[in-house]
N, C-alpha and C positions, 0 to 999 in steps of 0.2 A: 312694260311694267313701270318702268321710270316716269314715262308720260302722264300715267296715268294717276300717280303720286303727284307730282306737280300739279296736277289738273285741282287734285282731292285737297292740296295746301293751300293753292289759289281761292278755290271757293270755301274753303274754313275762314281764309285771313278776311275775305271779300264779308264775310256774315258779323265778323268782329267789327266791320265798319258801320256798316246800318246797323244792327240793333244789338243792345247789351244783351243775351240771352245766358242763363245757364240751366243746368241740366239734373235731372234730379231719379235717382231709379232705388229701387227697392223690392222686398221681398213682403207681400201681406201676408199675415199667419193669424191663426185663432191661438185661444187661452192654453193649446195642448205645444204651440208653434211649428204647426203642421199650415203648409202652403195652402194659401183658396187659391182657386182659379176662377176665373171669372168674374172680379171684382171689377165694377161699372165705378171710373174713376173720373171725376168732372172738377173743375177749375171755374171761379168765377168770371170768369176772361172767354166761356167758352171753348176752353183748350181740354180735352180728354181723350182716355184712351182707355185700354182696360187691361187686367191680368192675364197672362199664358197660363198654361196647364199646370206650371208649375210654382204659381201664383208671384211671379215678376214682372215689374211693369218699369218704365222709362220715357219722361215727359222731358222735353224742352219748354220751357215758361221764360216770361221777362222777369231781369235781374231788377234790384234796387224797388222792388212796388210791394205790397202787402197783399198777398193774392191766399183765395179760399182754395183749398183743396178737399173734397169729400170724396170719402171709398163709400160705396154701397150695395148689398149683395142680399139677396132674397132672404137669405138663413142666418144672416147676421144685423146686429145692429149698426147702422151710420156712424161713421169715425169722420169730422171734420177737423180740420186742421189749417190754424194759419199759419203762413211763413215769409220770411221776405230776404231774398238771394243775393250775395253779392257775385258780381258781372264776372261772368267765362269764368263759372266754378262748377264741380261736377260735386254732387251732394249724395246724398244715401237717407233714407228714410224708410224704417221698417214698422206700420204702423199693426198692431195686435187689435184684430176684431172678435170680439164676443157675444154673446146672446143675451146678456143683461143690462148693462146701461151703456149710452150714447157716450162718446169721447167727445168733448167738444176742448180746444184749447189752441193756446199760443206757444211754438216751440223754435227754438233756434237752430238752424243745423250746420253741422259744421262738414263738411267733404269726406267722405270714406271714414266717418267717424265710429260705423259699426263693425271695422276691418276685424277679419274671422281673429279671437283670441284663444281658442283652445288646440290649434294647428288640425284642427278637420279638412278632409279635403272635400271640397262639395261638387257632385258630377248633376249633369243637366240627363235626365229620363230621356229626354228628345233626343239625344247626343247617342245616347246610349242605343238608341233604338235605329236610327240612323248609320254607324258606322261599321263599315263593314268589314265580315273576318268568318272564317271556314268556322266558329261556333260561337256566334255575336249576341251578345247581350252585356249586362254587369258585367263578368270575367272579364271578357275582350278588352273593355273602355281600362278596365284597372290596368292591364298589361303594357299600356302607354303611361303610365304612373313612372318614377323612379322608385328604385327598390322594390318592386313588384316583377318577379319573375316567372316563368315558364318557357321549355321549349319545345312544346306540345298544341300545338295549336285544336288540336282534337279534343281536348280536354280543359273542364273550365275550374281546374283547383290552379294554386299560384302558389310561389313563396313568396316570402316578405323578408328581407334584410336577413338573407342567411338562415332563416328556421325553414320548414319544412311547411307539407301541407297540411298537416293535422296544428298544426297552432294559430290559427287564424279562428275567429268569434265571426259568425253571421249571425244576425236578429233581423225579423222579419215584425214590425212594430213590438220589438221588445223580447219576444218569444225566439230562442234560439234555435237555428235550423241545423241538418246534419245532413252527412253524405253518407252514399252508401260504401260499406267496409270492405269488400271484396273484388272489389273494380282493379284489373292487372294492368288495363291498358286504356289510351284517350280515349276510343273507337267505343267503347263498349256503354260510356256513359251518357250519350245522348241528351239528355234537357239538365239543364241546372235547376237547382228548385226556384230561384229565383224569376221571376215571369216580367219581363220588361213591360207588360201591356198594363200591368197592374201598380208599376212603381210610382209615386210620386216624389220620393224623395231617396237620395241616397249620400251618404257620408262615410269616408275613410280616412282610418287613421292607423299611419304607420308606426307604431311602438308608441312608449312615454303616456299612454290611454289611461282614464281617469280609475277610481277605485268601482264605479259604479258599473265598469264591467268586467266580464267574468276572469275566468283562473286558465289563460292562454300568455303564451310566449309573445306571440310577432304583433298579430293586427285584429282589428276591429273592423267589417262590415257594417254597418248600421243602415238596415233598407225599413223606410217607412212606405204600406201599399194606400192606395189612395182609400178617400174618402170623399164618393162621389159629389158632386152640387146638381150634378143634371144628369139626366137620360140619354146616353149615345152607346153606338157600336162601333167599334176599328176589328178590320177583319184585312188578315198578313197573308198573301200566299208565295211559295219558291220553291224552286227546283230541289231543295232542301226539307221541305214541309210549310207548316202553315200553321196560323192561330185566329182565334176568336177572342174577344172581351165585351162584354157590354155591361154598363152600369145603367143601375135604376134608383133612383131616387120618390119616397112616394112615406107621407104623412112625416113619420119618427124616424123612418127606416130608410137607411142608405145602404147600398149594396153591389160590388163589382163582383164578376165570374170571368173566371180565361180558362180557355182549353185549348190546349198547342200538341201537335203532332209533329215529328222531325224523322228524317229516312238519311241516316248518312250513306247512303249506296252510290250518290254522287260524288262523293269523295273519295271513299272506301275502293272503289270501282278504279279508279286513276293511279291506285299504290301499284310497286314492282310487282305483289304478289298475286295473282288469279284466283277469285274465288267467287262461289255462290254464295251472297250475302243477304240475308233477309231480317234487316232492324225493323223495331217496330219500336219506338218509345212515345209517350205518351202520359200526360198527363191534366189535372183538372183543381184550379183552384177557385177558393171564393173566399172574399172579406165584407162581413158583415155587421154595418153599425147601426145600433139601436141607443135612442136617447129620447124618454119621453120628458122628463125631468131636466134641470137645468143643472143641476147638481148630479145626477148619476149618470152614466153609460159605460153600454156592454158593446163589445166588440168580440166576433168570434174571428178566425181563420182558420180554413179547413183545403187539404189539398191527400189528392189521392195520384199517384204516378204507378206505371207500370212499363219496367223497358225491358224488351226483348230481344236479346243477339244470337242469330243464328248465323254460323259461320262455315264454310266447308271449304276450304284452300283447298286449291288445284295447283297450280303448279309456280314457281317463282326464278327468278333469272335478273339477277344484281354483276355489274359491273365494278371493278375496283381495281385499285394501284395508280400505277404510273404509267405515260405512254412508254416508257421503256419496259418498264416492266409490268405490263397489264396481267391484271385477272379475273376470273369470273366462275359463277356459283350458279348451277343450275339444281334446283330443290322440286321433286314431283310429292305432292301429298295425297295420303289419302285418308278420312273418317273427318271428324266435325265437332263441332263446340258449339252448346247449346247453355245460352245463360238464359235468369231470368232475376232482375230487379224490382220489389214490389215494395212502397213507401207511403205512409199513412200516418196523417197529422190532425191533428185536431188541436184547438185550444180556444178559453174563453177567457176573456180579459174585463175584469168589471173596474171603474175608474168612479172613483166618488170624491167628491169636490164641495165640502161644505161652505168654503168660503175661495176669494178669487187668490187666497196665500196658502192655500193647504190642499194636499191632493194624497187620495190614498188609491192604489191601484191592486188588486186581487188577481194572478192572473196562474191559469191550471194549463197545461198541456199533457198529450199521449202522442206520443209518436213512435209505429212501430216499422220495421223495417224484414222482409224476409230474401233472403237472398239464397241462390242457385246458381252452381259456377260448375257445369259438368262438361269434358270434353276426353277426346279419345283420337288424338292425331298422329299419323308415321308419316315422318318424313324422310324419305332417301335423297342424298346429295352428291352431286360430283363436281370438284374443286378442280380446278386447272389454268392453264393459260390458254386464250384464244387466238383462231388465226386473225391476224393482224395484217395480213397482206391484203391491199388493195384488187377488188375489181374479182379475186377468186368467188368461186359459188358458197362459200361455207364462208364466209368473212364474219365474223363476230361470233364463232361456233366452238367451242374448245376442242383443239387437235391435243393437248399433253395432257392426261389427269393426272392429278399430285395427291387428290384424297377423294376419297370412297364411301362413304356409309351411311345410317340410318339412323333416326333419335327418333322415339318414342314420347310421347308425354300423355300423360294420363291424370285425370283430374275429378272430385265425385266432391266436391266441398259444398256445404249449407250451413246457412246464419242466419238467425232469425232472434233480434231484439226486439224488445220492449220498454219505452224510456218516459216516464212517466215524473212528471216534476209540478211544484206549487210553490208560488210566489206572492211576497208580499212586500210591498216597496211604497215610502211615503215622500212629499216631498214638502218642505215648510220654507216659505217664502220671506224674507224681510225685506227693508227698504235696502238694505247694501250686502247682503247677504241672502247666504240659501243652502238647509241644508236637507239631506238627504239621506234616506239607509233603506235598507232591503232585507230580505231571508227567503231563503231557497233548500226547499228540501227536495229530495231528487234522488228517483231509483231507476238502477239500467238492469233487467234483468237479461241475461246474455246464453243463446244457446250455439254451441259451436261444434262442425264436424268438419276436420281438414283430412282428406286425403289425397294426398299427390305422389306420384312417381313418375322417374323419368330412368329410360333405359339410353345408353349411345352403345354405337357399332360401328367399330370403323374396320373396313375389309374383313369383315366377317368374323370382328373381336369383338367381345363386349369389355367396353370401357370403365375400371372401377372408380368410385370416388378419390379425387384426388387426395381428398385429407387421409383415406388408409395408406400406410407406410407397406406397401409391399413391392417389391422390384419386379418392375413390370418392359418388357423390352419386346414387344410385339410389333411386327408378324415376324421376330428374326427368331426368338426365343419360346417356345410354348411356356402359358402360363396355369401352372395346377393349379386349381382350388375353386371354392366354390362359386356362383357370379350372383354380382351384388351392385343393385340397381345403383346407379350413377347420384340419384335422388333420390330421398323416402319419407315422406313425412306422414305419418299417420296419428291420430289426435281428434279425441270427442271433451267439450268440454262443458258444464253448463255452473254457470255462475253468477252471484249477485253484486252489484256493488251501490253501497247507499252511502250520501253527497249530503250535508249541510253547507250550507254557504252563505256568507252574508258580508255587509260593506255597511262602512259609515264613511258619510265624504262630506265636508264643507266644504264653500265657494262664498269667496268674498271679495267684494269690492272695493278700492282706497285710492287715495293720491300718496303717491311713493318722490317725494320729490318733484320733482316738471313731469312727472307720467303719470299715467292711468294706469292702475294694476290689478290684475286678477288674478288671485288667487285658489288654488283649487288641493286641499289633502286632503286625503284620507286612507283606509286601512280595511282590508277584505282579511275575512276568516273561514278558510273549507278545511272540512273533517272529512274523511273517506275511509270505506271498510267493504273488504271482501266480505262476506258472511261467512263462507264457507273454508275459511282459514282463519284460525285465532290469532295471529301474529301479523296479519296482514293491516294495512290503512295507517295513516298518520293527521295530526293534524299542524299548519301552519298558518301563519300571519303575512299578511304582503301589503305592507304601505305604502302611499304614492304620495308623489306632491309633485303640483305644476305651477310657473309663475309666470304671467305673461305684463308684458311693461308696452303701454302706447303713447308715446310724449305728447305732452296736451298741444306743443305748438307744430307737430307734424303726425297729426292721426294718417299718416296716411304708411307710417312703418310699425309693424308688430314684433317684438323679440320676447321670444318664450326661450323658458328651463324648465325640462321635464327631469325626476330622480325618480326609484323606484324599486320595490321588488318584484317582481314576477314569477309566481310559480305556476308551474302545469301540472295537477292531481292524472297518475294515469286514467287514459282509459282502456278498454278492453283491450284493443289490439298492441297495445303498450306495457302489456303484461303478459302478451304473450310471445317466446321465445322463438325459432329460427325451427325449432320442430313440433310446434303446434302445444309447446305445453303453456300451463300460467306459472309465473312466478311472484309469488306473492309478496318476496320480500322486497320487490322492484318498490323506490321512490319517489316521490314527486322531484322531476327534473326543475332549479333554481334558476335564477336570474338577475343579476344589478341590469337599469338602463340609466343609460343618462344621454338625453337628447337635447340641443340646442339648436333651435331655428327660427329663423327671419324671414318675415314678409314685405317687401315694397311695392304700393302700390302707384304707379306714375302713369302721365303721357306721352305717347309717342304717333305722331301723326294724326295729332287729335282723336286719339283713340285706347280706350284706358289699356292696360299690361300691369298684372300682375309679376313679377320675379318671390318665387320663394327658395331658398336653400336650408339644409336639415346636415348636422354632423352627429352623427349618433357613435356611441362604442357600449357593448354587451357582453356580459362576463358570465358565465353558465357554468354549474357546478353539478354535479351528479345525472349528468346527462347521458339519457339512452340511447346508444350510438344506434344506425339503422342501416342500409342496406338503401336503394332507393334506382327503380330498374321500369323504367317506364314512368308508370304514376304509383305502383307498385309499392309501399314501404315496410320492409322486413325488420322488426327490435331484433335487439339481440337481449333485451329484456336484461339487462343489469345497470348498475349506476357506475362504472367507473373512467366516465370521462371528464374531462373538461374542455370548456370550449369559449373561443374570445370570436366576435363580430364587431369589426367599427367601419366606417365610410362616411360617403359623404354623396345629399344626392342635391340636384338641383334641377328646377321649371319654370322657364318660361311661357306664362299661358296672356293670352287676351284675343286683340279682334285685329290677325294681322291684315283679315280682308275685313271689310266694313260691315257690319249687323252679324258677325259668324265667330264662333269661337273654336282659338287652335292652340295647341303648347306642341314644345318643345324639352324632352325630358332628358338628365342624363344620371347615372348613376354609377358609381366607384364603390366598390365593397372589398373587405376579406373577411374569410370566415374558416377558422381553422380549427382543432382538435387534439387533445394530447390522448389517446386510450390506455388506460394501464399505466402510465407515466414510458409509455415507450416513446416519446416525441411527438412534433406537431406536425398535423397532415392536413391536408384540406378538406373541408369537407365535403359532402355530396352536394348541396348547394351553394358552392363558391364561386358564384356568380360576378367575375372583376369588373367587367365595365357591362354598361347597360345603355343602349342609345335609340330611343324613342321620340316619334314624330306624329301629332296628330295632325291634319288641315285640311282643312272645310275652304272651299270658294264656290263661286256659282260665275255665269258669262256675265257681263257688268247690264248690257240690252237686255237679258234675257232672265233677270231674275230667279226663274221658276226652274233654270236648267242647272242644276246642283253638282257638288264634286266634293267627297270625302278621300282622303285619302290616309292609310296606316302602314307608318314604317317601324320594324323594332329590330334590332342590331343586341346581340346576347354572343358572350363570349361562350366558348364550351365550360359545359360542367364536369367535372369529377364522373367516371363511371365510366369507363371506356373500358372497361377489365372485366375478366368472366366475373359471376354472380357468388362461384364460391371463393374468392380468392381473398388472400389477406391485403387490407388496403394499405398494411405496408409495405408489401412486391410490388402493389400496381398503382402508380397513380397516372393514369393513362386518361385524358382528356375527350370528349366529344369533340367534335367540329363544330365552330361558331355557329350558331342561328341567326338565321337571313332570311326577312320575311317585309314583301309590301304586299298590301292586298287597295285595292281601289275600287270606289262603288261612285256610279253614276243615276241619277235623281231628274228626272222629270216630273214637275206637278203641274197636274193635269188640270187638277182647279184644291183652291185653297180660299180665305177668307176674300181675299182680293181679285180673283181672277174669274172671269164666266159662276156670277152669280146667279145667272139665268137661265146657266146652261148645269145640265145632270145634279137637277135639284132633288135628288134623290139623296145627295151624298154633301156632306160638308168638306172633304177633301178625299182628293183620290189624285194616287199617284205611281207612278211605274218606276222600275231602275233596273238596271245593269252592274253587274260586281265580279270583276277579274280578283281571285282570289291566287295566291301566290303569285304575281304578277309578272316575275323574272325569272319563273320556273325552278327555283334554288331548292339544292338536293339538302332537305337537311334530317337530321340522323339523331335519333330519339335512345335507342341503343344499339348495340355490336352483337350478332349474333359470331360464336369462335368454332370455328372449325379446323381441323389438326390435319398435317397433311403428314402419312403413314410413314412418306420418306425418310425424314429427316426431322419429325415430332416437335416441328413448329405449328402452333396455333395463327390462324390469320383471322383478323377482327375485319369482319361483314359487317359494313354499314345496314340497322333497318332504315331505310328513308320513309322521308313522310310524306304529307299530299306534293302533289307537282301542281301546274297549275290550273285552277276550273274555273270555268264561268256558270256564273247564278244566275238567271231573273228572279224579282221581283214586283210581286203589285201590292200595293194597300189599300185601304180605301176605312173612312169615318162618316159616318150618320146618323 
């Protein structure tokens, strides 16, 4: 590797002797500043190149001359532009193409002078599509972020800086998306709505997020799907499942479609537990734009999914303890769990543009969701110690049992919402200025049936709930009285809840001293009401402001202050309590943020690096403590906690191998809780350190022969204790999370390689992906079993995938 760096210094320092050259790259976007792709870019020198998919481009030209540069793209008008470079400078040039008049001018540039000022983080689609993980797309890439947590690799929710998974905003161009409410476990949810074949563009941002989005706690998703220029197919296949996408382009109308199928049975199939498993998820979307006018367009998004878990466990056998004192859990099951998720979107987005400074956007959605969660499982278990002598017939076999018995669970739940929302948001442009507002009306109509019970048996006792107070000393003592399911929650509910909402934000531009500064406040108002209770619903105010400062004689450092209030209006499942009822007089859980962070942007090894670092701290007042056992999250539906979050995260991202982008994340949190003013305790996602690795290389001869690889290092979370227990008896820990997965890339042909050869296909390409690649046991929750003896509980790791291998092929036409 050292050699090889020498080599790469030698011929940088060898280029600065022949000819003064610098560099110059950028992003093209139209009037909405959404990426072209395929902009045909040419130089009066004869030097061109053109756009990626994600409309990026990166020319080397000679320094010191006055040279032409012109973008031009069938659907847009010619942008010409002169420029003239001083020698071994790296530049930035974002030029905005439209469909009404030609740009023609003379412009100065100065190096990274467009560096990001609103602390977005920007992920590459390509990136996203490429690296590999047991449930890869958007989620996965985020997961290498700091402050973005999970230790479920089966499942694509996250948290962000201590909140949970319901506080996190996805929009999908603008229109917010949702998950489904009744999901217990990763296994179950299959596709994210998010469709990587369809994304062009994606941005995240961790807390301190402007007034212009909605009424959430942690983070902001921000996914914009494309907007085709040309007619092509990419079509995914693996051991995993598969997808389709093809865009058409044709008169007014542009239009992309994806349908993806996924079978997690290749994973599912690898856990401790044995079972018949028959997933089926699947889903279908499409983004369609119409513009026949220069001044209007409509855009719709429509997506239909449907995932189906059939489940039958057979039988399971988990190891634990220590070589001294080893144990082990043999579980035989019998009956099944039959779910069924069904999810339906629709929205139309009309954008009217009377002039190139004003923009008014209309945009409706429906989104309804029906959900089935039924299952009927007995499990008998026997707890012991194993023989542990070598070389005997029965070695790994339990010769002593220590516990005995049987749990029951039983389950007959359906939901089935209706979420129906209208929007109207304008934007008005000045020369140093820009401001903004919105209005959002919005009904959830919600219908809810929970029924669950759970019976345990231990040597042929039934075991009562531990919160009744009765003296219970079994099998020494018989116990009279009546038996009383372990679990009970029974609960029908149907309810409405109607949403006003609305933001005013200004953005403005200035010289603050030797810096460039941008300014960003403003102030969201949501009103919310149950209908169906007169005392229910509040209304509140949450102001923001962000300042970003970029010195005029080193644009190449960004330092932002984000202040804020933050409130979360409940939603349904936030109103409802630990036994299935609603409580209406439940609050919207508050928020102070106050974030500060820096971006430098440098060279090293002739080769750019980004360093960003974030110190954030979060002060939460009438917060709804929760319960959180899988991906599972139980309210206890009241407001009497409070809650503090500060850390600190940092990333190194750029191109530590040449033409490839890799970071390096790490992140330090606490996140603690007072309930009742009984003390602080940690909370359920008290995530303290967080150490993330992405990196991309390829064989240096052999270009086309690719290598991704993903590391993420999670300390354990809170939650090691049974489900009912008070989390001031338990604060009992998971075990770390320890996760590489690595995927390997063969392209078969691409823009450069056998253009003559399988000219059926514009790129096609094969891989290989070891998913868990160190085989690491890692442990999602504790299943507690009592051993009869001596009425110790012992916490049973569940572990998660071991490790699999995938193929892959791809192929675009």
């Amino acid at each position: 590797m050292n050699r090889r760096i020498v080599v790469v210094l030698l011929w940088l320092s060898s280029l600065g002797i022949v000819a003064q050259n610098a560099s110059i790259q950028g992003v093209v976007t139209n009037d909405s500043q959404q990426p072209i792709p395929f902009v045909s870019i040419t130089t009066s020198l004869n030097i061109g190149t053109t756009t990626n998919e994600n409309g990026f481009y990166q020319l080397t030209i000679p320094s010191t001359k006055q040279i032409e540069i012109t973008f031009s793209h069938i659907s847009h008008k010619v942008v010409t532009i002169s420029i003239n470079l001083e020698p071994n400078t790296s530049n930035e040039l974002h030029p905005v193409m439209n469909t009404k008049t030609e740009q023609i001018g003379e412009v100065i540039v100065q190096g990274n002078r467009s560096a990001t000022v609103r602390g977005v983080t920007v992920l590459s689609p390509k990136t996203i599509r490429t690296i590999t993980g047991a449930n890869a797309g958007v989620e996965n890439l985020l997961l290498s972020l700091p402050g973005v947590n999970s230790n479920n690799e089966l499942s694509t929710q996250y948290a962000v800086r201590g909140g949970n998974y319901d506080e996190n905003l996805v929009y999908v161009n603008g229109i917010e998306v949702y998950r489904p409410t009744l999901i217990r476990a990763g296994q179950q949810e299959g596709l994210s709505f998010l469709n990587p074949d369809l994304i062009q563009h994606v941005a995240f941002k961790a807390g301190g997020f402007e007034a212009s989005y909605g009424d959430k706690l942690s983070s902001v998703l921000d996914i914009t799907y494309k907007t085709p220029a040309k007619s092509e197919t990419s079509v995914e296949a693996s051991l995993l499942g598969g997808s389709i996408s093809h865009s058409t382009v044709k008169n007014n109308i542009s239009a992309i479609f994806g349908a993806r199928f996924r079978d997690n049975q290749l994973l599912v199939n690898q856990k401790e537990t044995s079972a018949q498993f028959q997933p089926s998820f699947a889903d279908i979307q499409t983004f369609v734009t119409f513009q026949k006018q220069e001044s209007w367009k409509f855009q719709f998004l429509g997506s239909i999914s449907k995932n189906d878990y059939n489940y039958a466990p057979q039988t399971r056998k988990t190891n634990f303890g220590t070589i001294a004192d080893p144990r082990s859990l043999i579980v035989y099951y019998s009956g099944e769990e039959k779910d069924v998720y069904q999810t339906y979107l629709g929205a139309l987005k009309t954008t009217y543009e009377p002039n190139k400074k004003t923009q008014y956007t209309l945009t409706t959605s429906v989104y309804h969701t029906k959900e089935q969660e039924y299952f009927d499982i007995l499990a008998q278990y026997l707890l012991g110690s194993p023989n542990a002598e070598i070389g005997s017939e029965d070695l790994g076999e339990i010769s002593f049992a220590e516990g005995v018995g049987s749990q029951h669970t039983h389950g007959r739940n359906d939901f089935d919402a209706l979420i129906s929302s209208i929007d109207i948001a304008g934007k008005h442009v000045g020369e140093k200025h820009e401001l903004r507002w919105g209005i959002q009306l919005k009904s959830e109509d919600i219908r809810d049936r929970i029924v669950e019970w759970e019976k345990v048996d231990s040597a042929g006792f039934s075991i009562r709930p531990p919160a009744l107070e009765a003296k219970k000393n079994q099998p020494y003592d018989p116990f009279v009285g009546p038996l009383v399911l372990f679990n009970n929650i029974r609960a029908t509910q149907q309810s409405t809840l109607n949403r006003i909402s609305g933001y005013l934000q200004w953005n403005n531009r200035f010289l603050m001293a030797n810096n460039v500064a941008w300014i960003s406040a403003g102030v969201r108002l949501h009103h919310w009401k149950l209908t169906n209770f007169n005392n229910s619903g509040s209304t509140f105010f949450s102001p923001r402001f962000q300042l970003s400062l970029q010195p005029v004689k080193n644009p190449n450092v960004v330092s932002r202050l984000s202040l804020g209030s933050y409130t979360q209006a409940p939603f349904y499942r936030e109103l409802r309590n630990r036994n299935g009822n609603i409580n209406p007089d439940v609050k919207p859980q508050q928020s102070i943020h106050v974030v500060s962070s820096h971006d430098r942007k440098f060279s090293l090894w002739g080769r750019p690096f980004v360093f960003q670092a974030a110190a954030y701290y979060k002060y939460l007042w009438d917060v709804n403590p929760y319960t959180l056992e899988n991906v599972r999250i139980r309210y206890s539906a009241n407001n009497d906690t409070k809650a503090w979050v500060y850390g600190l995260d940092a990333r190194l991202n750029g191109e530590f191998v040449p033409g490839t982008e890799s970071w390096i994340s790490l992140g330090l949190l606490k996140a603690e809780e007072n309930q009742s003013d009984k003390g602080n305790i940690d909370r359920p996602t008290d995530q303290r350190l967080k150490f993330a690795m992405l990196f991309q290389d390829y064989v240096p001869r052999m270009p086309f022969l690719k290598m991704n690889l993903n590391l993420v290092y999670n300390t354990g979370l809170p939650g090691g204790s049974p489900s009912y227990a008070d989390a001031y008896d338990y604060q009992n820990r998971l075990r770390d999370y320890k996760r590489a997965d690595i995927g390997f890339l063969y392209v078969i042909k691409d823009d450069t390689r056998f253009k003559n050869t399988f000219r059926t296909f514009d790129e096609l390409q094969i891989g290989v992906e070891i998913i868990n690649v160190f085989d690491v046991q890692n442990a999602i929750t504790n299943t507690w079993v009592r051993d009869v003896y001596t009425q110790r509980q012992f916490a049973i790791p569940n572990y998660m995938t071991p490790r699999v291998f995938n193929v892959k092929l791809s192929a675009r036409f």
